[in-house]
C-alpha positions, 0 to 999 in steps of 0.5 A: 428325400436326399436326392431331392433336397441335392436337386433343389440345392443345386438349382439354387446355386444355378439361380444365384450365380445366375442372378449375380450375373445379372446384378453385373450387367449394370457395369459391363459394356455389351460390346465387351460382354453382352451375356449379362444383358440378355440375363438381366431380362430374366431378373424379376423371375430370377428374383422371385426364384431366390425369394422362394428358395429362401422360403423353401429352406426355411420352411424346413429349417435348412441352413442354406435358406442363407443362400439367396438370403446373401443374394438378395441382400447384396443386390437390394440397392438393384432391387429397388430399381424395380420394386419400389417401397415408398408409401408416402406421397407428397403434394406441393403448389409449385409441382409439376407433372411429366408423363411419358407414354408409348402409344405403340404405332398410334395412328387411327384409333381415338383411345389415346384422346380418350384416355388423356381426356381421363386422366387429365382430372385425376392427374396434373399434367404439365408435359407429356412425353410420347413416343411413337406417334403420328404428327397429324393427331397432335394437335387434337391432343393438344386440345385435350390436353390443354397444352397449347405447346408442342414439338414433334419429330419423327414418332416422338412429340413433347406437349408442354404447358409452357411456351418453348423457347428452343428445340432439337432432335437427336436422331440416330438413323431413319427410324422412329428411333432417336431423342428431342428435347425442348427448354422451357422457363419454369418458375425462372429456371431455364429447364431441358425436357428430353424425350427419348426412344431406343432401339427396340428388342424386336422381341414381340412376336416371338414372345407371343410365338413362346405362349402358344407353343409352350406347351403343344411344341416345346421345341419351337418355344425354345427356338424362340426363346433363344431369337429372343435373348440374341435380339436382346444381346444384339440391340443392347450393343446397339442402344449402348451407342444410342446412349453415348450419343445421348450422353454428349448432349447432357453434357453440354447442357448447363441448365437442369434436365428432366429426361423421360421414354423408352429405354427398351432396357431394364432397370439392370442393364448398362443403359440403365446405369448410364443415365442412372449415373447422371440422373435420378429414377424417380420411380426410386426415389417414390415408385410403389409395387412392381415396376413393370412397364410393358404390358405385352408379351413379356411379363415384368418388363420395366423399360419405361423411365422419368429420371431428374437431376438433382436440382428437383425433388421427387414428389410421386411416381406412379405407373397406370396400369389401368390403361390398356390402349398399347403395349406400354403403361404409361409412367407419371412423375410429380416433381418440384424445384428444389427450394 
């Protein structure tokens, strides 16, 4: 029994300093260190892990449940980027409604008119931020929809209620990759809605390759597992600049910002904390349950964001995760201006 409980200790003491190092990748720049960025994918598993030891120790009254106890208690202020505790909701008569949706490669399929279709009398929909959609469907998504306004640039389309009274794009290279944003007058304040789509982890197919072979070739499985962690290291270096790019734009912007997408990175990543260090995650702020945006291969990824500043109040945060025509939910924000 002895060798056991020192198994257990041990491997516990590998999950909290495993996890402090990904509570760090928030702070440190992946051009310095991207180590804690390729952790910080596995937070959610790590944070479930110290959930259990906890359990664990307790279970047979051992002192060292206090282990990941203190871990837990001292990341709870990151925790709350991807578990959200809000179980009051709140409506106004001036709230507006922002959703931001990946419709992965959305080309031929009707799914995505179907699904707006339907969710267009359950939910308030005033703008609707999509990424990685094609130009030639707009406008019968604009018909759906009822918003009669739109811009679109290479893969990214914004849908607005309200006329648009200027526009531009951010665009980092020749992809699909980049960032548009519109301003629009709402209830008399000139407002910025930023749509963005960072660099992927090019992760999928080898995601998919790992629970096929995790069992019959374990080998392979961890092969790809580590393709995985070094893709992720790599493009977060490359999302970091896309971010800076971002940043600058934000800047010199001096009216208030909605800004939502694919941040293709986790609630604990630098990306995260650049914009979180502007702005307000309204999953935060009013998000319940786990926050898990992406619904391939990768289970508990949260990558999909609406952050505000500070000039509107969050009203509700939810994630529909009954909508199974992509690879992402989509996320969908109630906010109103401050009075």
């Amino acid at each position: 029994m002895k060798w056991f409980l020192r198994v257990m200790l041990w491997s516990n003491w590998a999950v909290v300093i495993l996890t402090t190092i990904g509570y760090l990748a928030s702070y440190i720049d992946p051009e310095q260190n991207s180590i804690p960025q390729a952790v910080g994918l596995f937070m959610p598993w790590l944070l479930l892990f110290n959930v259990l030891y906890f359990i664990f120790w307790i279970s047979i009254r051992r002192r060292w449940f206090a282990l990941s106890l203190i871990c837990i208690v001292l990341g709870f202020g990151q925790m709350t980027r991807f578990l959200g505790f809000h179980f009051s909701k709140h409506s106004d008569p001036a709230q507006i409604g922002i959703c931001s949706f990946n419709s992965q490669s959305y080309n031929e399929s009707d799914h995505l008119n179907g699904f707006l279709k339907e969710i267009k009398g359950q939910y308030q929909l005033d703008f609707i931020c999509l990424q990685e959609i094609t130009e030639n469907h707009i406008l019968s998504l604009k018909k759906t929809t009822g918003l009669d306004h739109h811009y679109f640039y290479k893969g990214k389309a914004i849908l607005s209620r309200f006329p648009i009274e200027a526009q531009g794009n951010i665009q980092f290279d020749q992809s699909v990759n980049g960032c548009i944003w519109i301003d629009i007058l709402l209830q008399g304040h000139k407002v910025r809605i930023y749509d963005l789509h960072l660099k992927s982890n090019q992760v999928t197919h080898e995601a998919e390759t790992v629970l096929e072979d995790i069992n019959s070739d374990r080998a392979k499985a961890l092969t790809n597992i580590r393709r995985m962690v070094t893709n992720y290291r790599r493009n977060s270096m490359v999302r970091k600049e896309q971010v800076l790019t971002i940043l600058k734009n934000l800047d010199h912007t001096d009216y208030p910002i909605i800004l939502a997408g694919d941040f293709n990175d986790t609630p604990f990543s630098y990306t995260y904390q650049q914009f979180s260090d502007r702005l307000i995650d309204q999953f935060k702020k009013k998000g319940l349950g786990i926050g898990s945006t992406y619904a391939g291969a990768v289970p508990g990824l949260k990558i999909d964001y609406i952050f505000a500043d500070e000039f509107f109040e969050a009203l509700d945060h939810q994630i529909l995760k009954g909508a199974a025509i992509s690879d992402h939910f989509p996320v969908l924000s109630l906010m109103k201006i401050k009075e």
